[in-house]
N, C-alpha and C positions, 0 to 999 in steps of 0.2 A: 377606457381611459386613454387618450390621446398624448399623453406625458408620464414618462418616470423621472419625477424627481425625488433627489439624493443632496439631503442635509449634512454637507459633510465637514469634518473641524474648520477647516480654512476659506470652504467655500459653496453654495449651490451649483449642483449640478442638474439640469435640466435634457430632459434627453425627446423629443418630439417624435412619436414614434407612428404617426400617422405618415402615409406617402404623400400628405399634399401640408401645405400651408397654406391654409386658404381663408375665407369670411368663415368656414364655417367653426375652424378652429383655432384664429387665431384670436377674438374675443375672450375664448378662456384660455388662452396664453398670456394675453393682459393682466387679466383677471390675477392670474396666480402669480404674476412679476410685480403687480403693482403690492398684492397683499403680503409679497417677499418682503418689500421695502419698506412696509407701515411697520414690519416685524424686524427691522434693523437689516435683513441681509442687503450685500453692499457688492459682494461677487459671486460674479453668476456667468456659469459655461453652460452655452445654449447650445446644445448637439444636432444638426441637422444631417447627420448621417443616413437616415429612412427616407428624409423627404427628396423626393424628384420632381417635385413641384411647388413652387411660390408664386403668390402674385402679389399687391399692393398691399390688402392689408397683412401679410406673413412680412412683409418689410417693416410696416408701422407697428409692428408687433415687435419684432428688435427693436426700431429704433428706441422701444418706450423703455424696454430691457436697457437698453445703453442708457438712454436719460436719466432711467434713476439711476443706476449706478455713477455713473457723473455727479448727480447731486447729493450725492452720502457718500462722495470721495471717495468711491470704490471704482470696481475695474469688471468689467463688461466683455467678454471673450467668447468670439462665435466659432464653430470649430464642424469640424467633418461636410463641407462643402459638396452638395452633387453639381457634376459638370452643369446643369442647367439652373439650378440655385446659383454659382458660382457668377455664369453668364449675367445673371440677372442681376446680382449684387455691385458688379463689376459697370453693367450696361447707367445704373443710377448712379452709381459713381462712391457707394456707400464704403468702398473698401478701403477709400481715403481717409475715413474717419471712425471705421470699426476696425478692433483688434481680431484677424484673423487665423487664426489655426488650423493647423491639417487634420488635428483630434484630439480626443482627449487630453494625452499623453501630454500633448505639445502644447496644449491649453492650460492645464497641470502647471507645467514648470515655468509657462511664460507669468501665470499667476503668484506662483512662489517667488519669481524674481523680482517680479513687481513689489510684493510686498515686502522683500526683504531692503528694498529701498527707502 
């Protein structure tokens, strides 16, 4: 399994436990984002903590995370950043328009305050 995910009262947690983000496994990171959102969930923290490597499609894989979330009014928070994910994220310019977090933690409460709005 290339994900643990964690259904939890307030929100999906997704945690990528593979060292790459890559073609090979971000299909079924889709896979499981899109059949989140046919199932109502609306937020969802993607943990990229393990991974030291992303390429195109590990981005098109968030950003599809972030879409739906956008369109079920919910909230989208990407969290545990490696220095070369980071670069990368940064390099496309995607951090202007993803909420990002240092970790869980901070993923967590940034999502409670959101919601408590």
């Amino acid at each position: 399994m290339n994900f643990d995910i964690q259904k939890l009262e307030s929100h999906t947690y997704i945690k990528v436990l593979n060292e790459r983000l890559d073609s090979l496994i971000s299909p079924d990171l889709k896979s499981e984002i899109v059949l989140m959102a046919g199932e109502g969930v609306n937020q969802i923290v993607l943990d990229l903590s393990d991974c030291g490597y992303c390429d195109s499609s590990g981005l098109s894989s968030i950003l599809v995370g972030n879409r739906v979330c956008e369109e079920a009014e919910g909230t989208f928070i990407l969290c545990g950043l490696t220095h070369p994910v980071e670069k990368l994220i940064k390099l496309a310019m995607l951090d202007t328009i993803l909420i990002i977090a240092s970790g869980k933690e901070e993923a967590e409460r940034l999502l409670q305050k959101k919601l408590e709005l």
